[in-house]
N, C-alpha and C positions, 0 to 999 in steps of 0.2 A: 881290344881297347881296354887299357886298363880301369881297374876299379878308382873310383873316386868318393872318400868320405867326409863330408864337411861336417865338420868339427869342432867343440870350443873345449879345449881339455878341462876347464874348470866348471865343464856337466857332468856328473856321474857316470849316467850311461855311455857318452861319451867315449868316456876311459876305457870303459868294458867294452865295446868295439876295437877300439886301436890296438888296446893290447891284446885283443884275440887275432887281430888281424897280425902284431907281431911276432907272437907266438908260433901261430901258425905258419908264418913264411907268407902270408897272402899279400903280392903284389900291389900296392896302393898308394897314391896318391891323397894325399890330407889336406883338403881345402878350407883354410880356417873362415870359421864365422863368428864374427868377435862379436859375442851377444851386449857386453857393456857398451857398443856403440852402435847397438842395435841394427847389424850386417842381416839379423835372421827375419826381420822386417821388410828387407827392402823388396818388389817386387821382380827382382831377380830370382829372390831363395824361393819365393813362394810357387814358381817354378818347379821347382825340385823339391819343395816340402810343401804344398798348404796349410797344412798345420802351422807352419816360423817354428821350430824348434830343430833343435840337433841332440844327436845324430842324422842325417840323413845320408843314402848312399844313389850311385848312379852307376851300372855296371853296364854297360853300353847303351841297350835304349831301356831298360829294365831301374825305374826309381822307387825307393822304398826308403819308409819312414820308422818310426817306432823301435827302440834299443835290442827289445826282446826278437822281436821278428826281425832284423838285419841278422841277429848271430843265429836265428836256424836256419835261416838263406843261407850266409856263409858258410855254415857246416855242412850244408848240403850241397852247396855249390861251386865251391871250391875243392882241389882235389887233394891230398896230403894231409888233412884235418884226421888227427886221432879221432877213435870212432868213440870214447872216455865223455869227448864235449857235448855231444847228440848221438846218443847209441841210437842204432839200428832195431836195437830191441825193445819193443812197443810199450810193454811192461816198465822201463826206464825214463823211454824219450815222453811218457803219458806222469811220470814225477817232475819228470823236467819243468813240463807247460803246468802243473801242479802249482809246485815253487813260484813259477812266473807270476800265476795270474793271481796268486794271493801276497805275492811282492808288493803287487801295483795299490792295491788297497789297503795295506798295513805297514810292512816296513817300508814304503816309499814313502806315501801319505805322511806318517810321524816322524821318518828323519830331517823331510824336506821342511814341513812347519817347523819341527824343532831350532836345529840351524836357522833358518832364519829369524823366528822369534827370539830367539837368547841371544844370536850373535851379527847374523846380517839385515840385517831391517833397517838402519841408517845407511846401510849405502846405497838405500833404494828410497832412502829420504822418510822412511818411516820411523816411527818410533818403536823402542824391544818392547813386544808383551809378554808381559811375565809369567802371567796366567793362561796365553794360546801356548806357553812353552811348555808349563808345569802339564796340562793335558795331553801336550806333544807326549810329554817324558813318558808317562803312563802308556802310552799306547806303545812310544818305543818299548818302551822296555816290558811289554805284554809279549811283543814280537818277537825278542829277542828270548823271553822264555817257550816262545811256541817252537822259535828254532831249534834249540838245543831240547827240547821233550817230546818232537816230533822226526825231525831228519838229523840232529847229529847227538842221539839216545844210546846209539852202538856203537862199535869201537873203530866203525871208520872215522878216516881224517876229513871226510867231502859229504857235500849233501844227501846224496845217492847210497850212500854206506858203504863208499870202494876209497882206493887208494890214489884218485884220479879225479880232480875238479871238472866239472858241468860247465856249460853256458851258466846255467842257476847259479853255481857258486861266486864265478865271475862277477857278475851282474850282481848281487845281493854283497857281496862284498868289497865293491866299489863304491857301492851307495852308502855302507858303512864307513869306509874310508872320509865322507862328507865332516864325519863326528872331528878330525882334525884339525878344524879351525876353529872349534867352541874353544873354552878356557877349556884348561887340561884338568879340575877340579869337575866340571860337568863333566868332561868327558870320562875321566875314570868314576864318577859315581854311577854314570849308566853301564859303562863295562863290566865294571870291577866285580860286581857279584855272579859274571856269568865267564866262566873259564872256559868254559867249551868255544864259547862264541871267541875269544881271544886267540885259543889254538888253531881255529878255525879261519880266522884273518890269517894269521901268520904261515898255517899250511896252503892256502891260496897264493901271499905272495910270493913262498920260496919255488911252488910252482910254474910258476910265472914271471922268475926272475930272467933277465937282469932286467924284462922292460916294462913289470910293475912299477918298481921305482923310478924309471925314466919317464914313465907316462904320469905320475900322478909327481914328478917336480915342482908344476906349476902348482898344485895344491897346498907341497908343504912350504912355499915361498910365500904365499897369502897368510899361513898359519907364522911363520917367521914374521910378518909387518904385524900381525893382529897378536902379537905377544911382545914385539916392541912398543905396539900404543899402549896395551896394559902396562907394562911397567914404565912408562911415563907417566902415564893417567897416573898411577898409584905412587910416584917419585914426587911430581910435583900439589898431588893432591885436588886432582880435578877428577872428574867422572870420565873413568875408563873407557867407556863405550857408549862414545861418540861419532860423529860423521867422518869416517877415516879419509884419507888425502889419495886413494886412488879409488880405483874401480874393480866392485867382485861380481858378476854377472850372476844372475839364480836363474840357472835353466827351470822354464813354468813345467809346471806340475800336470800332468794329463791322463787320466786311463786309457789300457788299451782292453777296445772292446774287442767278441769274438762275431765275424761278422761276414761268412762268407760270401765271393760273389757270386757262388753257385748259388741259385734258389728253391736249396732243398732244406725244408724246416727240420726240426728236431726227431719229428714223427717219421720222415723218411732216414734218416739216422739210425734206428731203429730198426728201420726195416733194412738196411744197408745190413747191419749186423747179424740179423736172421737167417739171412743168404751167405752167412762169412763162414764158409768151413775152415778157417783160422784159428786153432784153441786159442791161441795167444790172445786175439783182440773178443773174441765174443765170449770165451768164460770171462775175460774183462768186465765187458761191460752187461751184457745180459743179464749175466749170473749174480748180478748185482742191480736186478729190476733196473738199468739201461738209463740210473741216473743222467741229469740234464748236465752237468759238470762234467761227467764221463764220456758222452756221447761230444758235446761242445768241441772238449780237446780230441777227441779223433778228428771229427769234421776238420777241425782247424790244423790239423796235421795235413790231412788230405789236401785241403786248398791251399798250403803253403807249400807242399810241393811239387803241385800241378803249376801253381808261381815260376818257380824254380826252371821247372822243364819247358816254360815257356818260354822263359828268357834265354834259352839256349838253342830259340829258333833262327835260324839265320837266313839272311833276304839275299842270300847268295847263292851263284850256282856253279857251287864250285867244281864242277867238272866239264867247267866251261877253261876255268884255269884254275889248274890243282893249288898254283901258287906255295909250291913248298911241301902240302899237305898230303904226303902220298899216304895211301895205304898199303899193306901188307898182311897177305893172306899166308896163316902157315899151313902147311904141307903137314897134315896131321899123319899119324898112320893110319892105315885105310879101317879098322875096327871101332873110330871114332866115328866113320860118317859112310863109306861107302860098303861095308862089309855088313851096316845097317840095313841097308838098300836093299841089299841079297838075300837078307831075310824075307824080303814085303811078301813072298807066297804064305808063311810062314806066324804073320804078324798078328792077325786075328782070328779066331776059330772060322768066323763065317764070312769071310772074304777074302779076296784076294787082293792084295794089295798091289799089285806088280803093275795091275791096267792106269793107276793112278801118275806111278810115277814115269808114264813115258812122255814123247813132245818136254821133255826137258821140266817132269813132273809136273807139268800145267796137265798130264791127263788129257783123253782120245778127245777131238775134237768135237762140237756140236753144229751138225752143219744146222739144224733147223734155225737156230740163233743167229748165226752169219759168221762174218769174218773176225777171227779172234775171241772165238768162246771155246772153252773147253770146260773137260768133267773134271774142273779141277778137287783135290783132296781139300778140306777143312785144314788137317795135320800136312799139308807140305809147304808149309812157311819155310821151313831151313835150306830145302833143296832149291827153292824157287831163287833164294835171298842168296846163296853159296854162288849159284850159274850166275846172276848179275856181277854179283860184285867182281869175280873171275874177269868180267869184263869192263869193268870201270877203268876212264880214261886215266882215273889219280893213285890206278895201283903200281905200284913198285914192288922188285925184285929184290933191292938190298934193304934189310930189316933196318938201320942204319939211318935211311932217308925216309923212313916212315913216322906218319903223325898215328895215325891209328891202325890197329893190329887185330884183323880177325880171324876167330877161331871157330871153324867151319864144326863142328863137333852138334850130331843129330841128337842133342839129346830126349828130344820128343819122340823121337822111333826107339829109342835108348828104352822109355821109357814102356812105350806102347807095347811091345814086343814081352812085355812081362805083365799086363796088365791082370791079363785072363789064364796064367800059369803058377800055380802053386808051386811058386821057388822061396826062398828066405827073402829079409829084407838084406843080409849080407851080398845077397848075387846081386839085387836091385842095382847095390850103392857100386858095383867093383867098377864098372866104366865109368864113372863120373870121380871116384877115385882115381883111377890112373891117369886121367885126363889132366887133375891138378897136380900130381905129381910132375909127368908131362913138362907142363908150364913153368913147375917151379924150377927147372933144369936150365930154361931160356932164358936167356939175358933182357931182352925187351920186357919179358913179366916183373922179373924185379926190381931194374929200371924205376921204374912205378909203381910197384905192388897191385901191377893188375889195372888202375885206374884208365890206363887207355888202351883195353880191351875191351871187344864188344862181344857178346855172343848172341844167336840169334835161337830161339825156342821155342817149336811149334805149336807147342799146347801153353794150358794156364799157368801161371806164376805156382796155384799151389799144389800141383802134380812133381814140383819139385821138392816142396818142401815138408817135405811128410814129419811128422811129429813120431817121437821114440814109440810111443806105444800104439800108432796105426800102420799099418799094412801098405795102403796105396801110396803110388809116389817111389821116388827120390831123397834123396835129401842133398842134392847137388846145390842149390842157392841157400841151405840152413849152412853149407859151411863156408867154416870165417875166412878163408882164404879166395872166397867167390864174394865180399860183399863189395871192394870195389870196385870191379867191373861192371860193364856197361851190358843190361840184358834188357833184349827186344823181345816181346811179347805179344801174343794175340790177349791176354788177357793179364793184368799189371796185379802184383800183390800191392794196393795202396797205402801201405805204410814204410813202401821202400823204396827212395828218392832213386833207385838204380835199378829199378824195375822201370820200362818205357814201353807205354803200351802202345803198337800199331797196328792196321787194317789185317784182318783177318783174310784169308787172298779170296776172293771172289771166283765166278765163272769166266771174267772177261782181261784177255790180254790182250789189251792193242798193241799194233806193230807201229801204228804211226799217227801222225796228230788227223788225219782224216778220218782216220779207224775211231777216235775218238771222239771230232765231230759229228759224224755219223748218225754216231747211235745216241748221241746228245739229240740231236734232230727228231731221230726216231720215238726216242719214248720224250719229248717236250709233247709233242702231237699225238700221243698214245693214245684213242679213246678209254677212258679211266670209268671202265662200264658201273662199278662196286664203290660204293663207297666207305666199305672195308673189308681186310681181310688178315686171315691167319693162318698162318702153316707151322704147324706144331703137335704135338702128344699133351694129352693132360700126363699128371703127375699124380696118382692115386695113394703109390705110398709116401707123398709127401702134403700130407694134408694145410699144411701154410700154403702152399704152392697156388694163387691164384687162376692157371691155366684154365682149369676147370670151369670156373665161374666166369671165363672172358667165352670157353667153348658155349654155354649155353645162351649166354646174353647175343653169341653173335646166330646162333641155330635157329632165337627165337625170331629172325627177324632178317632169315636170305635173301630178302629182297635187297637189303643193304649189306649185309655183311656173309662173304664168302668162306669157308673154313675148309682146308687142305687139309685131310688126316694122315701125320707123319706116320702113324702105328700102325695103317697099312700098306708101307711102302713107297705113298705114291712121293712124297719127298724126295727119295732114291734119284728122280727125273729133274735135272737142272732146269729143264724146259719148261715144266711143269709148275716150280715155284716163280724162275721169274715170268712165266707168260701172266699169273696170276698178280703177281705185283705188279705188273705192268697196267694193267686193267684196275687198278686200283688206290684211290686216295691216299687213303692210311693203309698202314700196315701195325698188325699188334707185335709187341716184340717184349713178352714177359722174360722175364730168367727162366731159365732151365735148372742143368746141373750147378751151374757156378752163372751169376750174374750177365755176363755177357754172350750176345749171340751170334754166329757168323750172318745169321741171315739180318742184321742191321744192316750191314752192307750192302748184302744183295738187295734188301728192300732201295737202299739209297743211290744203288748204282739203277737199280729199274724205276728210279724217278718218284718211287711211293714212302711219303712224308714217315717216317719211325712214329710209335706211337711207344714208349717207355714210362716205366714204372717203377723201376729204378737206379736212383740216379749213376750207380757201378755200372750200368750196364754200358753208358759211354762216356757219361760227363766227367765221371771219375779217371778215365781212363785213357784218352786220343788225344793230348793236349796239343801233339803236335801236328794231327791232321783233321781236326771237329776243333769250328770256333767255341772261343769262351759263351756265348751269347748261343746256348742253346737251342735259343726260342726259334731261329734261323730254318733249324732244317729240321725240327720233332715237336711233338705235342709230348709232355709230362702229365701224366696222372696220376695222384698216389695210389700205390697199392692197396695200403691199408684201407682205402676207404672202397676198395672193388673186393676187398677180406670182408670187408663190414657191409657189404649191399648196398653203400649208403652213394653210388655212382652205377648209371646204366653207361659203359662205357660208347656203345654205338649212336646212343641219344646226346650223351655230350658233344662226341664228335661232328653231330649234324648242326652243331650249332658254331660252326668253326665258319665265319664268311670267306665264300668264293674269293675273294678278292686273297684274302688271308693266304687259302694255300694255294694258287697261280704264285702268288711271291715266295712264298716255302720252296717250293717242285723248281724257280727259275734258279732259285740260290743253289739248292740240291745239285742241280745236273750242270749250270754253267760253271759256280764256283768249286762247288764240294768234289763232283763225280772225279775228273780227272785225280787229283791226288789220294783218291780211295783205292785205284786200281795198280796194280801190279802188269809192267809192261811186259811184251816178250825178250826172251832174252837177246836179241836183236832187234828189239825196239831205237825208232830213231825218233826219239819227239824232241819237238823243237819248240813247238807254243806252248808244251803244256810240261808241268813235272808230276811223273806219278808216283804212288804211293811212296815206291824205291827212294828214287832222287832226293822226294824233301826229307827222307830217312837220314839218309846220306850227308846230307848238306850240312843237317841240323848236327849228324854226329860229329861232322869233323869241326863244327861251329863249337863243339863243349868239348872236347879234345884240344882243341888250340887254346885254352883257357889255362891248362896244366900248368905253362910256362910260370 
């Protein structure tokens, strides 16, 4: 469906939209809202905006308001978008929301008063005030010297300090563009003394040409009538500015607040950042005592691209009918993904890896569990995800007829297989080099530059992305020829709209929708002996690490709370963890190495409520298999306050009413369980879709977008 932006080009922001969308090439439809006849009132628009104001957009069932946030939708959402508009890179895109949010209360604020006090006020039937203008003028032009002695001080042309205009610049130089219809005497007395800001309009439009000018026509048509009334007013000798003989609509003035739907406060922001082995984001904000401004705009990065990936969930199944949309798997050479494999004796000093990947790396059966459990691997997402897709109805042979193109490539075993060996970071990077080489030779990669490739990667987002002066890791997703590709994750880097986080694989593969009833039935009915429990290691050399403090609050008090110690092995036993979850209410599920855990899953597939502490560990991360409304299937504690003693966590939980979690556990196992699991790979479900499928549906639902 295409995009739909209603519109009145004589709003600033407005403008800044259309002309990003023509810039861009983004496919759209302009649904005008003639605000002088107040269109943005009637209870049609309010529909699509409750606010009454424009811009507003409508991208199939996905509606959104607010000038600022359509264009990082956009840039995130659409595919072809230079990556100059909303870098990727955190350090930039955290200037950008910078720029934005001190837009809204200065230079928007004072151009908008301005303009209308000096020049449009009677065509809204009011009178000019002279004095809300002269105050306007101060504040503009306070603005106007903040810009030029803060973002345009260095010898770039853009706000950012590069040779390449922002969303920021667009946007802040549109609203500039307003100054056109004053008399040209105000307008060059506010300009005049600031050159920078002049090269700076002018570098934005030639940027943006030809269809700066095309969009902002109806602007300079108003500024032609309202300089033919002056020089009549002034000819015949009456008062220039007066009640003009048409209509100039002043789109209303409004901030935008930072307001996420997640409800995680400031203080878990914080602790979000604690856990973030990311230099980029946590010397950010940390190292900089973790300012409310600082932390605000990450947060609000985060939910605006969980936004993003949710609107590219699709209510279709489409491997019911491909309808056009095949897929195409390439035939990598076998050193990319099977020659991987041949390693697994070989992979970690103290295991063998080779028992995991058999049964089609779901790993040796568990008959104690029943039908469809196996020992499966944490790290065999890629091989589990490679055998499906191999058999999906909507794959295709000819690259040609293909909507989306995957590339089977392990880089998780890539990765693992050097984890605990003293080689260079040069050996690290050579397979993930040759790999983009590879790509760059095929014609479908270039096509697109990547944008409708998926890769799939068994470990964290940031096992890839290793930083120049650390050791561990990759740096297969730091390079810039991997950012517009599509990468599936067990755990998402959240500041990168093409990182997609999904279900870590569990112990359970059903083969059929029975196999899945089943064991819905079974643990609905579980006697749930414990009313909590935790299977886990404390974390000694990591003294933040709250494990500890949750191990002894639950030790002191086993008559409610059970504790599985992972440090002596007994973990190791699938059976073991979920007979325990099964038996139990909650489940604690702190961070570990990195924010998220696989055993969130297992807790949710054996029916016991998650009990999280930070908000990474899922809210961040599953947009497209955990609803928005977290409250559904987990209890949230803050951390900080189980750091600070100041929460007995087994005592709050007893105060959760029965009633409370029967409805949590029905949500859990009727809605959630199925699409958590990963079927066999001759799974035939028909009632239900799991993990795979809604993967699948959703990818080729943001794939068909490209057009």
């Amino acid at each position: 469906m295409k995009l739909k932006v209603y519109a009145d080009r004589l709003s600033q922001p407005t403008r800044a939209v259309i002309i990003f969308c023509k810039v861009n090439g983004i496919d759209y439809d302009e649904v005008k809202v003639d605000l002088s006849k107040g269109q943005h009132l009637t209870p049609e628009f309010a529909e699509i905006n409750p606010m009454q104001k424009v811009p507003a957009i409508v991208d199939g069932r996905f509606k959104l308001f607010e000038s600022h946030a359509i264009l990082i939708y956009l840039a995130c959402a659409f595919p072809g978008v230079a990556d100059h508009w909303y870098p990727a890179d955190l350090f930039k895109r955290s200037k950008i929301h910078s720029v934005l949010d001190w837009h809204h209360s200065n230079l928007r604020y004072a151009a908008v008063k301005f303009v209308l006090n000096s020049t449009l006020a009677p065509v809204l039937g009011r009178r000019l005030n002279p004095q809300a203008a002269a105050e306007a003028e101060k504040v503009l032009s306070s603005s106007l010297s903040t810009i030029e002695s803060i973002w345009l001080k260095g010898s770039g042309r853009f706000l950012l300090g590069g040779n390449q205009p922002s969303i920021a610049d667009l946007s802040l130089v549109c609203e500039l563009m307003q100054l056109e219809v004053v008399d040209e005497k105000d307008r060059m007395r506010i300009l005049g003394p600031h050159k920078k800001i002049q090269e700076w309009i002018e570098n934005t439009r030639n940027a943006t040409r030809p269809h700066f000018d095309e969009v902002h026509k109806v602007l300079f048509k108003v500024k032609e009538k309202l300089q033919d009334m002056r020089s009549k007013g002034a000819n015949d000798g009456t008062e220039s500015r007066t009640q003009p003989n048409f209509d100039i609509p002043i789109p209303a003035f409004n901030h935008t607040s930072i307001s996420p739907n997640i409800s995680s406060n400031i203080k878990e922001a914080v602790n979000i950042v604690r856990v973030d082995p990311d230099p980029i984001f946590s010397n950010n904000v940390v190292n900089n005592n973790g300012s409310d401004e600082e932390i605000a705009i990450a947060v609000k990065v985060v939910e605006e691209q969980l936004q993003a990936q949710r609107s590219w969930i699709s209510n279709k199944n489409h491997a019911e009918s491909c309808d056009g949309k095949g897929i195409y798997v390439y035939d990598l050479p076998s050193k990319f993904n099977k020659d991987l494999v041949g390693q697994c004796g070989d992979m970690i000093p103290w295991t063998n890896f080779c028992k995991y990947f058999s049964n089609e790396a779901m790993g040796e059966p568990i008959e104690k569990l029943g039908k469809g459990w196996y020992h499966t691997h944490q790290y065999a997402l890629e091989l589990i995800f490679h055998t499906r897709i191999l058999k999906h109805p909507c794959r295709v042979y000819d690259e040609n007829a293909a909507k989306l193109f995957y590339v089977p490539y392990y880089g998780g075993l890539d990765i693992l297989r050097w984890h605990f060996k003293n080689v260079s970071n040069d050996v690290k990077d050579t397979l993930a080099l040759e790999l983009v080489k590879w790509l760059e030779k095929r014609k479908p990669w270039l096509q697109n530059s990547g944008k409708d490739h998926v890769f799939v990667l068994g470990k964290i987002s940031w096992d890839f992305r290793r930083k120049s002066e650390e050791s561990w890791g990759t740096r297969l997703l730091e390079l810039e020829q991997m950012q517009n590709s599509l990468k599936l994750l067990i755990e998402r880097q959240p500041w990168h709209i093409n990182d997609i986080g999904i279900p870590h694989p569990t112990y359970f593969h059903p083969n059929s929708d029975n196999d899945i009833i089943n064991w819905q039935l079974k643990i609905i009915r579980s006697n749930r002996k414990s009313l909590v429990s935790f299977a886990g290691a404390a974390r000694p050399e990591a003294p933040e690490n709250i494990r500890s403090i949750l191990i002894n609050q639950c030790n002191s008090d086993e008559s409610k709370c059970r504790f599985l110690n992972c440090s002596s092995g007994k973990c190791d036993q699938p059976e073991s963890v979920i007979e325990l979850f099964m038996e139990s209410e909650f489940c604690l599920q702190p961070p570990g190495d990195s924010p998220t855990r696989k055993s969130v899953f297992d807790s949710l597939v054996s029916g016991c409520i998650p009990v999280l502490f930070d908000p990474f560990t899922a809210y961040y991360q599953y947009p497209w298999h955990l609803p928005e409304d977290h409250s559904k299937y987990s209890v949230f504690i803050d951390q900080e306050e189980v750091r600070k003693m100041k929460v007995n966590v087994v005592e709050r939980l007893m105060q959760v009413p029965v009633r409370e979690r029967e409805n949590m556990r029905r949500f859990i196992v009727y809605e959630l369980l199925p699409g958590l699991v990963y079927g066999d790979s001759n799974s035939q479900l028909g009632k239900f879709q799991d993990a795979f499928s809604i993967t699948m549906n959703n990818l080729l639902e943001r794939v068909n977008r490209i057009e």
